[in-house]
MDTraj code that builds the backbone (N, CA, C; nanometers):
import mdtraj as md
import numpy as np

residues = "UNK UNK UNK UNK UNK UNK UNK UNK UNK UNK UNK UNK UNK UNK UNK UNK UNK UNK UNK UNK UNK UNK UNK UNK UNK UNK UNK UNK UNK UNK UNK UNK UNK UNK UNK UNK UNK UNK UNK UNK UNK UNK UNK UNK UNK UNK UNK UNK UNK UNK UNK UNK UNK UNK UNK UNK UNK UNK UNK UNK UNK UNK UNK UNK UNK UNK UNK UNK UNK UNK UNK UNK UNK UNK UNK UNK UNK UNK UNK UNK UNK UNK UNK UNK UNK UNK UNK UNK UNK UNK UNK UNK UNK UNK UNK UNK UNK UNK UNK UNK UNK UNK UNK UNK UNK UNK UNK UNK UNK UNK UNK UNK UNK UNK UNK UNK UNK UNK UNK UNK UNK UNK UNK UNK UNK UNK UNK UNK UNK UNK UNK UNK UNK UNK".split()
xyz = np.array([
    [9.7443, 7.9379, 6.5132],
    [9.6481, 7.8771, 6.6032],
    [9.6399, 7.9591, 6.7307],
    [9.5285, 7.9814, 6.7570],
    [9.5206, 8.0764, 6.8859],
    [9.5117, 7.9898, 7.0561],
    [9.5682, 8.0073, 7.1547],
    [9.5700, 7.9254, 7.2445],
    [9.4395, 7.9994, 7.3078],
    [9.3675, 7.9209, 7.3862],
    [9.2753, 7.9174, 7.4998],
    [9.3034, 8.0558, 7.6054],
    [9.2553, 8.1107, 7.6714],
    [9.2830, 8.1825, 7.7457],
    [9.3215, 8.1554, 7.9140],
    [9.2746, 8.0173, 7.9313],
    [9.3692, 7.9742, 8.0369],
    [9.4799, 7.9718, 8.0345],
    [9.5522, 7.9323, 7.8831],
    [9.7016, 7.8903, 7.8736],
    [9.7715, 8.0054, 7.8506],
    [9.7008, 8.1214, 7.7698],
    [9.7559, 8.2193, 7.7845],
    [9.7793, 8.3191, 7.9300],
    [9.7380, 8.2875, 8.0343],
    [9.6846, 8.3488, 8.1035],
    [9.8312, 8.2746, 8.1586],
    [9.8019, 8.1353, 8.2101],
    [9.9049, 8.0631, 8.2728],
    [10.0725, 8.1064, 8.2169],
    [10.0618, 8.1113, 8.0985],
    [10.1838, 8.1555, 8.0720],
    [10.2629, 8.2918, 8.0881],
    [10.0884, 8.3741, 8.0377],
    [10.1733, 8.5127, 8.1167],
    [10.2679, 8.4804, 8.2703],
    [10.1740, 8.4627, 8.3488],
    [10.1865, 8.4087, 8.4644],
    [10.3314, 8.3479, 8.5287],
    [10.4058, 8.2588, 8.4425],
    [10.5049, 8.2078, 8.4414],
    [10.5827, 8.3061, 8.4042],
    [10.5635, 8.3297, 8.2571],
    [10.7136, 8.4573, 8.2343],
    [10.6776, 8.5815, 8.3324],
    [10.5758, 8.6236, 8.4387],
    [10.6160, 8.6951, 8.5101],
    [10.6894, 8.6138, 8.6199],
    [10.7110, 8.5127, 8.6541],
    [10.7507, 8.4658, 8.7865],
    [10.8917, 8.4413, 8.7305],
    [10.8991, 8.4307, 8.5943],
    [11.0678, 8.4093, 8.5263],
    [11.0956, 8.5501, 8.5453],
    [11.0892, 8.6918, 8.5403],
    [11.1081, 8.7987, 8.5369],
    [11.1459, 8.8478, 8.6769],
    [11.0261, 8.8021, 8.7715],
    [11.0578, 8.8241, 8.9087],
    [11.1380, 8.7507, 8.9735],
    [11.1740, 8.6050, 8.8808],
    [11.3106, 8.5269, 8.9931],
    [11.4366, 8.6076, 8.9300],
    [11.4366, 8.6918, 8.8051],
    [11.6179, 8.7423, 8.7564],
    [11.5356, 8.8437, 8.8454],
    [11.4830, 8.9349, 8.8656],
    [11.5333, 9.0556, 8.9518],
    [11.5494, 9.0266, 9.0665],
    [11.5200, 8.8799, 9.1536],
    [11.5589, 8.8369, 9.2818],
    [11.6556, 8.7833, 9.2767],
    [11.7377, 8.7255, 9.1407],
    [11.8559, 8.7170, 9.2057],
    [12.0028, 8.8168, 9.2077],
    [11.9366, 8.9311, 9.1013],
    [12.0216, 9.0033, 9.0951],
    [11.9794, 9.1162, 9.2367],
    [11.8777, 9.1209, 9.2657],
    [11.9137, 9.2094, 9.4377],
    [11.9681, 9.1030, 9.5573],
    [12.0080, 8.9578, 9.5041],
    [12.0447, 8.9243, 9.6223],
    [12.2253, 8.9467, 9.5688],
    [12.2388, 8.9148, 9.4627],
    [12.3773, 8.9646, 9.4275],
    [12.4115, 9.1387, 9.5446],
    [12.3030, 9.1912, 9.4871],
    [12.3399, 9.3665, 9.5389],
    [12.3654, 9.3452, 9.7113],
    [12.2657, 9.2437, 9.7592],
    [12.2378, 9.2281, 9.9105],
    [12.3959, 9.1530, 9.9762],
    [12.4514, 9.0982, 9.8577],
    [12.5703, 9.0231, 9.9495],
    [12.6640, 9.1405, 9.9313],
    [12.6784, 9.2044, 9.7725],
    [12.7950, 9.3119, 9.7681],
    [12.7378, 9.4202, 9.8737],
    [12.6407, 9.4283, 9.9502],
    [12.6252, 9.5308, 10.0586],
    [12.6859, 9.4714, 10.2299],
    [12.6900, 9.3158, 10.2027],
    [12.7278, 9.2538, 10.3054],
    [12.8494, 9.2369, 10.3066],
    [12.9295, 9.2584, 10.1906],
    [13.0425, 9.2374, 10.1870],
    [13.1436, 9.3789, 10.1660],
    [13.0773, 9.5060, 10.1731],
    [13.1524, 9.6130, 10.0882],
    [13.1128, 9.7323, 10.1789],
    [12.9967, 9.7303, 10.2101],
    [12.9051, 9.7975, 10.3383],
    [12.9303, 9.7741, 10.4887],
    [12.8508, 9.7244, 10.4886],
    [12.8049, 9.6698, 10.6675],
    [12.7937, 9.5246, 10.6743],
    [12.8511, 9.4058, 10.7168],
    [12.8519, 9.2805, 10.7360],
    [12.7249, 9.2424, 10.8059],
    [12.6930, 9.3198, 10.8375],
    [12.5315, 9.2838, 10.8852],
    [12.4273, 9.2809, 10.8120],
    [12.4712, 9.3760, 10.7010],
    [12.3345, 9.3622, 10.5721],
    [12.3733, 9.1637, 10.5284],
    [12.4084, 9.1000, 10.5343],
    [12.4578, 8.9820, 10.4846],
    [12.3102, 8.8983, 10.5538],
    [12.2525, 8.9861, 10.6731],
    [12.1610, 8.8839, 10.7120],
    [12.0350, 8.9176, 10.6209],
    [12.0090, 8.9889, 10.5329],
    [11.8868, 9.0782, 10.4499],
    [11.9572, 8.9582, 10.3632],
    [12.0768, 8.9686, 10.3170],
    [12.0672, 8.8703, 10.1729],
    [12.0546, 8.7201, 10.2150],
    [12.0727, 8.6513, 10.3392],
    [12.0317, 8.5396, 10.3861],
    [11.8944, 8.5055, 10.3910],
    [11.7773, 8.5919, 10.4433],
    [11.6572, 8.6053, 10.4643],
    [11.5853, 8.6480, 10.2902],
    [11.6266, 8.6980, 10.2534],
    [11.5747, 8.7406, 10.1025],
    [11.5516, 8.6167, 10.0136],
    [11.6681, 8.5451, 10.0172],
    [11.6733, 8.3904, 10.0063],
    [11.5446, 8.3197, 9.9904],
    [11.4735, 8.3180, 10.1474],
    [11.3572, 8.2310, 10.1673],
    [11.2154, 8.2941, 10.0816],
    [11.2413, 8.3931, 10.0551],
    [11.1035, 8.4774, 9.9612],
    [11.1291, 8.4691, 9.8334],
    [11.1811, 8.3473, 9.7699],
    [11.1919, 8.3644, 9.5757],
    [11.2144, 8.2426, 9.5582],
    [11.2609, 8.1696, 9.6842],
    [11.3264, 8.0232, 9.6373],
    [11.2108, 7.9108, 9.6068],
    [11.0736, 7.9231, 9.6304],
    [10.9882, 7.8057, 9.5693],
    [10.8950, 7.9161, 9.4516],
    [10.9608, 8.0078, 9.4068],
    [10.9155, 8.0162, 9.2886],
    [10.9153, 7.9230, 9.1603],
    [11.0216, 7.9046, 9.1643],
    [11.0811, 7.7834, 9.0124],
    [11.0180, 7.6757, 9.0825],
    [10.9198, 7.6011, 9.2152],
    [10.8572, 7.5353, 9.1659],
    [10.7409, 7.5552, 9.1382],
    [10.6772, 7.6611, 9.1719],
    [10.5683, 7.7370, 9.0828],
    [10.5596, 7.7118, 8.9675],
    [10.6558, 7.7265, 8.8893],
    [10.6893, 7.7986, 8.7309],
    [10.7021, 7.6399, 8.7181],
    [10.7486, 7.4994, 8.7578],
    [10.7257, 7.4303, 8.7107],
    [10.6005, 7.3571, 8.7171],
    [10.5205, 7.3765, 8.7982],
    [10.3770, 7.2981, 8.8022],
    [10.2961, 7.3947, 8.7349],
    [10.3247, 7.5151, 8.6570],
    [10.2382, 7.6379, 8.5915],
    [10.2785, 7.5561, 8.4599],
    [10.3946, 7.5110, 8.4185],
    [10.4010, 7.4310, 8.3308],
    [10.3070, 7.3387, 8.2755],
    [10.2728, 7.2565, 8.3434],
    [10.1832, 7.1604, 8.2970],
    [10.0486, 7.2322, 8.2710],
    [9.9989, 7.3148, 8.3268],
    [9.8767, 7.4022, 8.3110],
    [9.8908, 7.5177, 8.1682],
    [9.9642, 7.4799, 8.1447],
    [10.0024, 7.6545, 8.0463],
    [10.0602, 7.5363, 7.9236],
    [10.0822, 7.3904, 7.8830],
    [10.0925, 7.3783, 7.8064],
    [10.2558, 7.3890, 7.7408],
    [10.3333, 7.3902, 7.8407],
    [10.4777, 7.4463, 7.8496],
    [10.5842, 7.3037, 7.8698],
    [10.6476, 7.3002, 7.7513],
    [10.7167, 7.1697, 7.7729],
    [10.8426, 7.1759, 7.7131],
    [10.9426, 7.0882, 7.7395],
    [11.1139, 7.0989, 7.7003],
    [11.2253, 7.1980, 7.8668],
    [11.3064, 7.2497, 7.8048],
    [11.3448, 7.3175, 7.8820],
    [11.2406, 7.4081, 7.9663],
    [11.1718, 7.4695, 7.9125],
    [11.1077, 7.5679, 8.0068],
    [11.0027, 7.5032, 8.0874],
    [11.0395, 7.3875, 8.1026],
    [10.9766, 7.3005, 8.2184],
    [11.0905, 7.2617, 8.3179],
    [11.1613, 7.1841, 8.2318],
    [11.2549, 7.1144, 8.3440],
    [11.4272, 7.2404, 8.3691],
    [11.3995, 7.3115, 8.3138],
    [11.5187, 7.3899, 8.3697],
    [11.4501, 7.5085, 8.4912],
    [11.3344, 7.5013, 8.5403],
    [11.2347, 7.5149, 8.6342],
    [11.2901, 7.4182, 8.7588],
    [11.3304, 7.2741, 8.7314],
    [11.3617, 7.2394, 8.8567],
    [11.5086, 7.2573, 8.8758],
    [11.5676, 7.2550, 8.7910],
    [11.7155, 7.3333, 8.7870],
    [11.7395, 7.4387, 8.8478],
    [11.6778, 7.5130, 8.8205],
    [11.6400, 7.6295, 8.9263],
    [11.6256, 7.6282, 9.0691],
    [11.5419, 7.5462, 9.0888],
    [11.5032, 7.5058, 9.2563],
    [11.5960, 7.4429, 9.2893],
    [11.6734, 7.3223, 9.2013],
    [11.8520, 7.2687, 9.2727],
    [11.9303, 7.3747, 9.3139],
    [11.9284, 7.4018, 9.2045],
    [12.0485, 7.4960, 9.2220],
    [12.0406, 7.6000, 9.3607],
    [11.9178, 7.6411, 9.3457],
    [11.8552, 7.6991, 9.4722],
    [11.8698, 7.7038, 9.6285],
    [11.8732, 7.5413, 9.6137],
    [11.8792, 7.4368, 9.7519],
    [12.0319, 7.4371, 9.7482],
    [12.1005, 7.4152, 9.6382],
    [12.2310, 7.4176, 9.6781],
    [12.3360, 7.5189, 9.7272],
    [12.2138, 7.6670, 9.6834],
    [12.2551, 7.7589, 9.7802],
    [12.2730, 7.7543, 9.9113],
    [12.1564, 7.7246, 9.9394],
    [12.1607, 7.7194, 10.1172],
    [12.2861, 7.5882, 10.1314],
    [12.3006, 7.4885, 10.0634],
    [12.4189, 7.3952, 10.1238],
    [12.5760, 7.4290, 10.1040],
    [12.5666, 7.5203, 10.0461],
    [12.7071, 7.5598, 10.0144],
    [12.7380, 7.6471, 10.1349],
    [12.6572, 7.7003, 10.1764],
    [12.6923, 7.7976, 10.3169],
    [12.6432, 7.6714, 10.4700],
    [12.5769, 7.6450, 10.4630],
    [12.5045, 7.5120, 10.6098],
    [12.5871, 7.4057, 10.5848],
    [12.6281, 7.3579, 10.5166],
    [12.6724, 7.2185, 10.4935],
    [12.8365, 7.1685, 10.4449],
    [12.8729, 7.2720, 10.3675],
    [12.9880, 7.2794, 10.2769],
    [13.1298, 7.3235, 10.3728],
    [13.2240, 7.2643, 10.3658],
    [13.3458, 7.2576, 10.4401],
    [13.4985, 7.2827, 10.3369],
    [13.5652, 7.3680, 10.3642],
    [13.6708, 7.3937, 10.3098],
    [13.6578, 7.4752, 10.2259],
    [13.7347, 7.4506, 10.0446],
    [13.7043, 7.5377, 9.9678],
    [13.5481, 7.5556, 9.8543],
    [13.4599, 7.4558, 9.8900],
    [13.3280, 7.3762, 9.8795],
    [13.2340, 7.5133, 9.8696],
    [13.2372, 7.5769, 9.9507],
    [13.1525, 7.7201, 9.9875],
    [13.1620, 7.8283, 9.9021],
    [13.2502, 7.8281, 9.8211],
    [13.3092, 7.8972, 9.7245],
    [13.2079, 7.8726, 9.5717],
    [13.1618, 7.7546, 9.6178],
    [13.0400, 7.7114, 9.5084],
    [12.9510, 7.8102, 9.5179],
    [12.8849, 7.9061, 9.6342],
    [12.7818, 7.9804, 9.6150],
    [12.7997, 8.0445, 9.5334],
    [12.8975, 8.1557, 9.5289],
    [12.9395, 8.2148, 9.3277],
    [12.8886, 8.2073, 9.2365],
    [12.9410, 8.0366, 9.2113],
    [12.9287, 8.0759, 9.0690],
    [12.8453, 7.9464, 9.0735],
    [12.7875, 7.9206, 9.1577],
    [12.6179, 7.8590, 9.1400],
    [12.4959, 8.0190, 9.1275],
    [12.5868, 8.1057, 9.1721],
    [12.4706, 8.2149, 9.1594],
    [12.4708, 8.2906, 8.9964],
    [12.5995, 8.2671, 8.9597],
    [12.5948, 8.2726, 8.8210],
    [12.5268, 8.1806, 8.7283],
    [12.5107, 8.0674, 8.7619],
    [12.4380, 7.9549, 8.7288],
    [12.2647, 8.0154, 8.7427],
    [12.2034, 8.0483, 8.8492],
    [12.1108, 8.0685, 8.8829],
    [12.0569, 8.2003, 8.7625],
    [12.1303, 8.3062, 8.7719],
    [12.1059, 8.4075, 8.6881],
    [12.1322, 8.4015, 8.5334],
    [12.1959, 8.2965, 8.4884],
    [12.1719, 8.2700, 8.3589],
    [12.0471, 8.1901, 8.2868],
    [12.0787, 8.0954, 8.3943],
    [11.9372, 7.9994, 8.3630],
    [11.7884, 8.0649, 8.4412],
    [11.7576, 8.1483, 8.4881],
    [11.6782, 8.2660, 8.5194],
    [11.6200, 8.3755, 8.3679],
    [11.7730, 8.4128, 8.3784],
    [11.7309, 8.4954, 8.2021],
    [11.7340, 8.4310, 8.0949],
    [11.7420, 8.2573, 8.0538],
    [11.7448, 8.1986, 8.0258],
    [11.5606, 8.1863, 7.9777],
    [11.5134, 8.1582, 8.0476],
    [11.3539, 8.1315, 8.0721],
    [11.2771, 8.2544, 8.0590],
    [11.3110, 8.3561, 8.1017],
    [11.2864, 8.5406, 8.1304],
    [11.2956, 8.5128, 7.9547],
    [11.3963, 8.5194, 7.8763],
    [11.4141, 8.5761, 7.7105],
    [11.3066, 8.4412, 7.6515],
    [11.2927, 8.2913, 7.7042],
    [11.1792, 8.2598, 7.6006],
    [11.0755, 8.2582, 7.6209],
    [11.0432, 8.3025, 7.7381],
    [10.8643, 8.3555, 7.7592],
    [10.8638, 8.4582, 7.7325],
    [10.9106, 8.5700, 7.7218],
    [10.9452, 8.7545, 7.7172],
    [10.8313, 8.7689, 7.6380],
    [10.7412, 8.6520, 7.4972],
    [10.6277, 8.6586, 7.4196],
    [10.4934, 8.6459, 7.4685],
    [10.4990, 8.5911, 7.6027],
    [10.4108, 8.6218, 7.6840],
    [10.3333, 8.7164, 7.7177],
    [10.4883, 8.7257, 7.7644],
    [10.4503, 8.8525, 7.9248],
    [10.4020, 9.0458, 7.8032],
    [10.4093, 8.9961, 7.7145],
    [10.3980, 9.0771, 7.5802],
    [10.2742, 9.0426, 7.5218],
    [10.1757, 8.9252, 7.5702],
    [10.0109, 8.8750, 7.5253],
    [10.0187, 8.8898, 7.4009],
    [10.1122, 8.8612, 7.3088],
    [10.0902, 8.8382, 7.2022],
    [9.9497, 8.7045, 7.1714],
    [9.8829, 8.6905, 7.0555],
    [9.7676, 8.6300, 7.0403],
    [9.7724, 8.5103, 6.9894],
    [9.9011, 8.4539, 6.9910],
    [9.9287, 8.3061, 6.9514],
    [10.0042, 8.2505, 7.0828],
    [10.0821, 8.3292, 7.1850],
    [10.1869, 8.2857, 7.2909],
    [10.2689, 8.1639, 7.2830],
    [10.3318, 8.1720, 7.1273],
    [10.3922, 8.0881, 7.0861],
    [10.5790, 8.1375, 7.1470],
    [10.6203, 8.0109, 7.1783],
    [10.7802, 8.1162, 7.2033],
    [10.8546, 8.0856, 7.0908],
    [10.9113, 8.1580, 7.0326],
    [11.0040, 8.1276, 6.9445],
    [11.1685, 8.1332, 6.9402],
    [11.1969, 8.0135, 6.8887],
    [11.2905, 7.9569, 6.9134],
    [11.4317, 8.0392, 6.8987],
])
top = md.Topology()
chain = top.add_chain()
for i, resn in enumerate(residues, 1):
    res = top.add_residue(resn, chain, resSeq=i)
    for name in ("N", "CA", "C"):
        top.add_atom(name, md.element.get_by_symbol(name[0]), res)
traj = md.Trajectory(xyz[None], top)
């Protein structure tokens, strides 16, 4: 069955914004190991880098409903944006050993990133059905 060209369109659309949130979070990975290994001042580039990727995943979830996109690759879209937000609280908010969550919430972030990146990847490829397969 061939989809519409809105939905194909929308979906490209999405698996590029799944593509562009793993390479944003792997340069903010690079941006902290420069803040941390470099110059302690690059730490403010990976703080600020932050605010330019973080309402993508809710993009990618309201592109959802338009593109015909449902199950995980909807709602692990707002998973994304938690997890997101809980970046910034693990550093603003978080007390003791609590902060230590940014880690391996960022490991969290970059799995479930390439997570979404590998089942749209049929997309962003315009194949003529933009079916994802399982």
């Amino acid at each position: 069955m061939e989809l519409n060209v809105r939905i194909r369109s929308v979906r490209f659309t999405y698996g590029l914004l799944a593509a562009l949130y793993v390479l944003c979070v792997i340069l903010q990975v690079y941006f902290a190991g420069l803040g941390v290994f470099v110059d302690s001042a690059d730490l403010e580039l990976h703080r600020v880098f932050a605010n330019y990727f973080e309402f993508g995943a809710i993009i990618m979830f309201l592109l959802s409903f338009f593109g015909s996109i449902r199950g995980g690759l909807r709602w692990l879209t707002l998973g994304l944006f938690a997890l997101t937000s809980l970046q910034h609280m693990t550093i603003q908010t978080f007390t003791g050993v609590l902060p230590a969550l940014h880690t391996v919430d960022a490991l969290l972030l970059f799995w479930i990133s390439g997570y979404l990146l590998r089942k749209s990847w049929s997309w962003l490829l315009l194949r003529r059905n933009g079916e994802v397969q399982g």
